[in-house]
C-alpha positions in Angstrom: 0.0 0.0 0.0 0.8 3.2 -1.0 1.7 5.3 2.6 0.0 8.7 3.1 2.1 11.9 4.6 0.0 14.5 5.4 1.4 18.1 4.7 0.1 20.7 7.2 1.7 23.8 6.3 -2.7 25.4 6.0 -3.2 24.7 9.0 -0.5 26.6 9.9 -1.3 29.3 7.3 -4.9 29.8 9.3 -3.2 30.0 12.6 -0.7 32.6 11.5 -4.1 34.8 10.5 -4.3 35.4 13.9 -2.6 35.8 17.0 -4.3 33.4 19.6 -2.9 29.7 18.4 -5.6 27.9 16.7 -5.7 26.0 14.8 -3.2 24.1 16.4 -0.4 22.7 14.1 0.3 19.8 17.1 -3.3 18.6 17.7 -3.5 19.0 13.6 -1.0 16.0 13.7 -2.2 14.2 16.4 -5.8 13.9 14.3 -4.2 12.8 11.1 -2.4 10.3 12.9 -5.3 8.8 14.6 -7.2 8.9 11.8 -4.4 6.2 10.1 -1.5 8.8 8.0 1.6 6.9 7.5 3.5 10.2 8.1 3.5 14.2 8.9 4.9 16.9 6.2 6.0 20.5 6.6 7.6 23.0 4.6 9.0 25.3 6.4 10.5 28.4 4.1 12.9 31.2 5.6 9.8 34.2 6.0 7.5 31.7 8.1 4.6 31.9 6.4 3.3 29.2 7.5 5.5 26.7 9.4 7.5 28.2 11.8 11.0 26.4 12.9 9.2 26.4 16.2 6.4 24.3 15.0 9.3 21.3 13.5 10.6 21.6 16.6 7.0 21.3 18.5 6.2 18.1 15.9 9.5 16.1 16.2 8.9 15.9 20.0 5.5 14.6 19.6 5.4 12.8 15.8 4.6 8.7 16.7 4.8 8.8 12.8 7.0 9.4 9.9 7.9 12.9 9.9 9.4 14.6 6.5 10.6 17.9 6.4 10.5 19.9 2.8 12.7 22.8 1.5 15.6 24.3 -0.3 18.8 23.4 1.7 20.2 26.6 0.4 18.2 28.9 2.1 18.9 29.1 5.8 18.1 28.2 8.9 16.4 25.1 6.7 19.9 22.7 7.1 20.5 23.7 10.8 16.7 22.9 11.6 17.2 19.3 9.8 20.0 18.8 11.3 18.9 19.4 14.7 15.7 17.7 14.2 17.0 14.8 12.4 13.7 13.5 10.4 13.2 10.0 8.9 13.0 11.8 5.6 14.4 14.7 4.3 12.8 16.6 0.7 15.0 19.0 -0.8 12.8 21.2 -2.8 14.5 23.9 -5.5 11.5 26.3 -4.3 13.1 30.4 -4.3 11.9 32.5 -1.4 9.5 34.7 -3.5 7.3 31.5 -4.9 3.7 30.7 -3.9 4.8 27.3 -4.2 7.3 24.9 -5.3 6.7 24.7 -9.3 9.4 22.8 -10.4 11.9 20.0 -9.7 15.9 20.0 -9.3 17.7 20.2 -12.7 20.7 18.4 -11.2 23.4 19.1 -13.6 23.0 22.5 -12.9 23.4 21.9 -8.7 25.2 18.7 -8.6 28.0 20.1 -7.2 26.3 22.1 -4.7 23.7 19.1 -4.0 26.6 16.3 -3.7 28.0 17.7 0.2 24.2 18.8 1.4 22.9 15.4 0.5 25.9 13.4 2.3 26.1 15.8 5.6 22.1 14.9 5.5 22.8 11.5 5.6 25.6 11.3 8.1 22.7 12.4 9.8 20.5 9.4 9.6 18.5 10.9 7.4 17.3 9.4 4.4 16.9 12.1 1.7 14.3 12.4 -1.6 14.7 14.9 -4.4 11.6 16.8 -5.6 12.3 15.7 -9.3 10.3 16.6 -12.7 9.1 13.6 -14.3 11.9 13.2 -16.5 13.3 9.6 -17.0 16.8 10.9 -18.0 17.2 12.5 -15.0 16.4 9.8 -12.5 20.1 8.1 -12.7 21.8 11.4 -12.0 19.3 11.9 -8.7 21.4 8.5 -7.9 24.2 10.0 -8.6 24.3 12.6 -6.1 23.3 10.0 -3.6 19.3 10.5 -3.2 17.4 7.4 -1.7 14.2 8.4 -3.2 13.0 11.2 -5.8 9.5 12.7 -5.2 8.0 13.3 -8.8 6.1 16.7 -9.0 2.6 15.9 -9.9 1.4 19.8 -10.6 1.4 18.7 -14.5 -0.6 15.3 -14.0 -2.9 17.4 -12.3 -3.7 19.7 -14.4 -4.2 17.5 -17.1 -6.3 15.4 -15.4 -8.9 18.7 -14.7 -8.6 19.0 -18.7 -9.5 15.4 -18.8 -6.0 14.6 -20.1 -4.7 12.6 -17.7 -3.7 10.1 -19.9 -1.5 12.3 -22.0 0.9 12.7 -18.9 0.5 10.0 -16.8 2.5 7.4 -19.4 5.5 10.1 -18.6 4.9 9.8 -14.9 5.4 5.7 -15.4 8.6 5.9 -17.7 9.6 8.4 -15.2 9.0 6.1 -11.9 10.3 2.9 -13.7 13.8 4.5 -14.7 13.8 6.2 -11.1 13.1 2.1 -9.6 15.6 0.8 -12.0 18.5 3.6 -10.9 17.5 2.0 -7.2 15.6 4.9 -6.3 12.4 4.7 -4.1 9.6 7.1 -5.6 7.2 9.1 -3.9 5.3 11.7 -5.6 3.3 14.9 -4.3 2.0 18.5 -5.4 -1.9 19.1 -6.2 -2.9 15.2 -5.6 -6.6 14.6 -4.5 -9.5 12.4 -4.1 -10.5 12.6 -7.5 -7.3 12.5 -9.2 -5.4 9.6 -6.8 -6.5 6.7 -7.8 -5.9 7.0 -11.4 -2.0 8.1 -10.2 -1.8 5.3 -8.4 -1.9 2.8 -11.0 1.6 3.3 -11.4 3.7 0.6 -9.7 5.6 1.1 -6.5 4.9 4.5 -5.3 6.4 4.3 -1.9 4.3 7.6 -0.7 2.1 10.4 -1.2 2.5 13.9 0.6 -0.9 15.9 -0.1 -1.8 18.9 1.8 -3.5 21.8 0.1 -6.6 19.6 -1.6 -6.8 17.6 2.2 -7.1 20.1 4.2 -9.6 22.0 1.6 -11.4 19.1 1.5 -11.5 18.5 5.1 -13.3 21.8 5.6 -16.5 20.0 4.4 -15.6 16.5 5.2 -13.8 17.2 8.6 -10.1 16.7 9.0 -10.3 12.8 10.2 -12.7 11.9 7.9 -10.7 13.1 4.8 -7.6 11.1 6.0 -9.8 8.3 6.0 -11.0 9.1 2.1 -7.3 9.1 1.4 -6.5 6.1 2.8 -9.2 3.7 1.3 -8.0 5.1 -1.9 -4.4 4.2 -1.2 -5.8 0.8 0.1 -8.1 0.1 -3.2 -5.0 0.9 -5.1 
């Protein structure tokens, strides 16, 4: 079965609307875990919109669940905060400071050199580390390379194509993409603009170790209610 990581960077968007702590970014995690997530994202970027480095901090203490921590390891504090938290998972994003959000994945001949010593100070950490990758096959070998464990494939494009009823278009690119990424001896996970309607069909590509979804959960969960919407995810996953 697929494993779920739920992102909850909203929930801490909402919170920062106001001054007075709620919604709670802890008791956030503590629903999605009891409601059956595999795992606990955040993507903390350097002007705290939304994740603060006090909330990692808050979470690692408490997680009873996989916890995976997002971001560009070239924008500070995001290394010193791994690093001191030490998560099982570790997804280096190429996202600049000004973006909405992250909209594309590493071109790694352009950062090898910068990625090689960030990816092996992460793991002498214990940490294993994913790349947020485009779904380009030719690149999966040179995400081994650098010494990734996993790649994460952006799904923004297989979204959008399956809301123009394209999926299928894309989703052949997404396979080649996973199956050179498996054959390099990369794990794959995949994330960015998943949701109930457009997960299933995803998921009929082989192996995928894990889905992080947050926006479209926790939109979703305004109607359905937070542990309810897990659930949805997970029977998905499960059907899969």
């Amino acid at each position: 079965m697929t494993k779920l990581s739920v992102n909850i960077n909203r929930i801490a968007l909402l919170r920062n609307s106001r001054n007075i702590g709620i919604p709670s970014v802890t008791e956030a995690a503590k629903t999605v875990i009891a409601a059956g997530a595999h795992g606990v994202t955040v993507h903390p970027r350097p002007d705290e919109r939304h994740i603060k480095a006090a909330d990692v901090y808050d979470l690692a203490k408490m997680l009873t669940v996989e916890f995976n921590i997002e971001g560009n390891p070239f924008q500070p504090p995001f290394m010193d905060i791994v690093c001191d938290v030490k998560p099982a998972q570790c997804t280096l994003v190429p996202d600049a400071p000004d973006v909405l959000t992250s909209d594309s994945g590493w071109n790694i001949p352009e950062n090898r050199s910068r990625l090689l010593p960030i990816i092996e100070k992460l793991k002498n950490h214990g940490i294993r580390v994913s790349l947020f990758m485009d779904a380009d096959p030719a690149l999966m070998p040179l995400a081994k390379e650098v010494g990734a464990d996993r790649v994460e494939l952006y799904t923004e494009p297989y979204a959008t194509a399956f809301r123009e009823g394209k999926a299928e278009s894309v989703l052949q690119q997404y396979l080649l993409a996973a199956k050179a990424a498996q054959s390099a001896g990369l794990g794959v996970n995949a994330g960015h603009d998943l949701n109930l309607q457009n997960l299933a069909k995803f998921c009929s590509i082989p192996d995928i170790i894990e889905v992080s979804i947050g926006h479209a959960l926790i939109a979703e969960a305004l109607e359905m209610g937070l542990s309810n919407t897990v659930q949805a995810y997970l029977k998905i996953l499960s059907d899969s």
